[in-house]
Steps between C-alpha positions, in 0.01 A plus 500: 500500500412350823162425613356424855117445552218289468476251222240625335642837576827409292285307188293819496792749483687223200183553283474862538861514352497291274171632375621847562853587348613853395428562079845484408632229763677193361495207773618214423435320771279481860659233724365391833632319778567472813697746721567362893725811571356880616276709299569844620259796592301642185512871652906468564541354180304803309640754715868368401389471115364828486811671666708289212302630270498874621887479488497390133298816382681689691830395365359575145361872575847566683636395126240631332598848695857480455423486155276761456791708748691436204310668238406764687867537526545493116187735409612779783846456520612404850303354769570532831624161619423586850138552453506142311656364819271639747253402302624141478489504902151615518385231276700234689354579817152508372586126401635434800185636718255302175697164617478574839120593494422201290761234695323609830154477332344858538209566344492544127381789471810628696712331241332628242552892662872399526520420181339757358759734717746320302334562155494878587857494571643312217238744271666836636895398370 
């Protein structure tokens, strides 16, 4: 993690951590030293991570559908595999306008309604 601010700024935020770890987090260690190189934008940086993170759960409902395609499949004999695509493609465009949304830093409450489009979608297969 890279820090840029006041002294006291950067002593306050060390305590907090180390005072302040998850329940079940092992650390091992908390090193500090200097860094002479940029510290980049805190806003860009969440924006990015959050739009990482969006992809992962998305990846795992998109399995988590295919899956339940496939038992739907087994308890009603055949499933159209058609409807499973289409549905696919919705869902991948929703994650495509969530990254989007969250890369170009709309509001979160817009994220939140584009994700909750995408909920709706993946909860009508």
């Amino acid at each position: 993690m890279l820090l840029n601010g006041e002294k006291e700024q950067i002593e306050s935020f060390l305590k907090f951590v180390k005072e302040n770890k998850p329940e079940a987090a092992v650390v091992e260690e908390i090193r500090v030293k200097e860094y002479s190189g940029r510290v980049g934008d805190i806003e860009r940086f969440r924006a990015s991570f959050n739009a990482n993170q969006l992809s992962k759960i998305i990846q795992i409902d998109l399995t988590m559908v295919g899956k339940r395609g496939l038992m739907l499949k087994k308890q009603n004999g055949a499933l159209p595999i058609r409807e499973v695509k289409v549905a696919v493609d919705e869902v991948k465009q929703e994650v495509r306008e969530v990254k989007t949304a969250v890369e170009d830093g709309q509001e979160v409450r817009e994220v939140k309604t584009a994700v909750e489009g995408f909920e709706a979608a993946v909860n009508s297969i």
